[in-house]
N, C-alpha and C positions, 0 to 999 in steps of 0.2 A: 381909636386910641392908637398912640406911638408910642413905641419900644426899641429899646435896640435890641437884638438877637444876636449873638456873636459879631460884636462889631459893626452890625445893618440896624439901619433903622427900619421897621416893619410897619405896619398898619394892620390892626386885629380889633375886631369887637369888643367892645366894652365891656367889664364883669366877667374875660374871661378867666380859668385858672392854670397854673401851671402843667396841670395835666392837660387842658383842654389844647393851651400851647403847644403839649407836645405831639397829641395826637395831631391834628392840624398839618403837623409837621411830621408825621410819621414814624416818630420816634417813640420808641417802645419804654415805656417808663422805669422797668427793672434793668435797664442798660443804662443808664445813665448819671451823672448827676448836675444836679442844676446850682447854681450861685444866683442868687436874686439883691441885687443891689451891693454886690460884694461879701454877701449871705450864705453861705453853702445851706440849703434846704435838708432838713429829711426826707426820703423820699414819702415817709407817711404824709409829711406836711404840702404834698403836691396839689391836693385835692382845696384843700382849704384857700390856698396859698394864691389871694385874688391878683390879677395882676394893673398898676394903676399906669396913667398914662406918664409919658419920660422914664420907665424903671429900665435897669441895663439887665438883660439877661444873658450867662454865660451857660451853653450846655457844653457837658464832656461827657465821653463815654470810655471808661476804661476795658483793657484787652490785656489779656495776659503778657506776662516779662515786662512787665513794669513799664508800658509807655500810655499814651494816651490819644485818644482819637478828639481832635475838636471840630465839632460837627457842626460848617458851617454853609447854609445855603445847601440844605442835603449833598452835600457833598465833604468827603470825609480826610480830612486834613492827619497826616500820624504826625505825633509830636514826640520825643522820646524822653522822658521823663527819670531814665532808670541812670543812676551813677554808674563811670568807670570803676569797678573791683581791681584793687590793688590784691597780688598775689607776695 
């Protein structure tokens, strides 16, 4: 089956699920969150949540001060997401 993962197309077993994805990938499921088809998932809905062939997947992992890690090709991109504070 093909996917895209942040941007890559991948190649992953048939039937699997978003968790199975993440572990796979070594990404620890309470860190993160996933977008499925432009979907922000719950993270309850990880288990369930089958993944079919051509679906886009975006994972993020957020970090404190308001930025965000996009986690791509285990390798960990920082994006800064926090607005400049007018005084």
């Amino acid at each position: 089956m093909n996917i895209q993962v942040n941007g890559e197309a991948k190649t992953f077993q048939d039937g699997i699920t978003v968790t199975d994805l993440l572990q796979t990938l070594d990404i620890r499921t309470e860190q993160v969150a996933v977008e499925l088809n432009l979907i922000i998932l719950d993270r309850g809905d990880f288990p369930q949540s089958v993944l079919q062939n051509g679906d886009t997947v975006e994972i993020l992992s957020f970090i404190g001060g308001g930025a965000t890690i996009h986690l791509h090709d285990n390798k960990r991109h920082l994006i800064n997401t926090q607005s400049a504070r007018r005084e």
